[in-house]
C-alpha positions as CSV (number, residue, x, y, z in Angstrom):
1,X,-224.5,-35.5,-121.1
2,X,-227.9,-37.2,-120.0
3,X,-231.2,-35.9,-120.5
4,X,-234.3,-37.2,-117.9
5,X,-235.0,-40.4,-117.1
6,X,-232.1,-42.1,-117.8
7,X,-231.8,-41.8,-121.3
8,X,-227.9,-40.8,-122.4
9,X,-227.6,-38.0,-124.9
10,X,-224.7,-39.3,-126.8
11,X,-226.0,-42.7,-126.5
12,X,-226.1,-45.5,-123.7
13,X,-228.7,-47.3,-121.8
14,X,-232.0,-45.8,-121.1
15,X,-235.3,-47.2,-120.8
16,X,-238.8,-45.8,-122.4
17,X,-240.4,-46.4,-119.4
18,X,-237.2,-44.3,-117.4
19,X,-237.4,-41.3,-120.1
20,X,-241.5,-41.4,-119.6
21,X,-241.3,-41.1,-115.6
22,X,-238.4,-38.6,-116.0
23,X,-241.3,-36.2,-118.6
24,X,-244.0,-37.1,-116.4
25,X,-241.7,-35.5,-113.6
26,X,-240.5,-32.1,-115.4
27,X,-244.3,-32.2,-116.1
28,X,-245.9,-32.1,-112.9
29,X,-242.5,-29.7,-111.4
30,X,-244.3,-27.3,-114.2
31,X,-247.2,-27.6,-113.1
32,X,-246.7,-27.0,-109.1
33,X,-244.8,-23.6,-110.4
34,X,-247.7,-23.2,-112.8
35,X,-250.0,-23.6,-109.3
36,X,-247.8,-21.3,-107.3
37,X,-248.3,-18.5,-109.4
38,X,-246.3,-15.8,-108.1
39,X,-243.4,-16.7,-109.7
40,X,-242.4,-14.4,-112.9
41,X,-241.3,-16.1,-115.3
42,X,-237.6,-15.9,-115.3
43,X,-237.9,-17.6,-111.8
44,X,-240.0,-20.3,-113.7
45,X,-237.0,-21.0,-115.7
46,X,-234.2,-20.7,-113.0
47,X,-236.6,-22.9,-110.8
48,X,-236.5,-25.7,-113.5
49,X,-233.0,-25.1,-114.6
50,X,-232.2,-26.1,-111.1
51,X,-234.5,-29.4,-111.3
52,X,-232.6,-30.3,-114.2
53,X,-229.2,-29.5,-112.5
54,X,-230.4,-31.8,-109.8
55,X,-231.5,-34.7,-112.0
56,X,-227.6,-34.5,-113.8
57,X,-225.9,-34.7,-111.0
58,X,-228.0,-37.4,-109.4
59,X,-227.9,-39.6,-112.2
60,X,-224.2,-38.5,-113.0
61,X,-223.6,-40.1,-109.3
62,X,-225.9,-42.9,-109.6
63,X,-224.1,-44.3,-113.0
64,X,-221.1,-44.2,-111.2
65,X,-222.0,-46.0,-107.4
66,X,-224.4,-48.6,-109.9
67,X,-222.2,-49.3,-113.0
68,X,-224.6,-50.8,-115.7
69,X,-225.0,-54.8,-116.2
């Protein structure tokens, strides 16, 4: 379970700075959709279901090619 930025859910090593970057992130993916416009909202929601999918698996990967120090 992780949540942006870095930050584990059920506790771990994340970094303020890492959890900001990841909110600034979700923020601004908002806001392109936000820009786009035509996008109803349950494609708003599928659209940043998807980022978050992305960000999981990333970082699921990531823990495991970089093990923590």
């Amino acid at each position: 379970m992780y949540a942006i930025g870095g930050t584990l859910l059920i506790g771990g090593a994340g970094t303020v700075s890492g959890t900001l970057r990841g909110v600034l992130l979700s923020g601004v993916i908002q806001n392109v959709i936000n820009q786009i416009g035509n996008l109803t909202s349950s494609a708003q929601s599928v659209v940043s279901g998807a980022f978050l999918v992305v960000v999981v698996v990333t970082q699921s990967y990531l823990s495991r090619v970089r093990p923590l120090r």
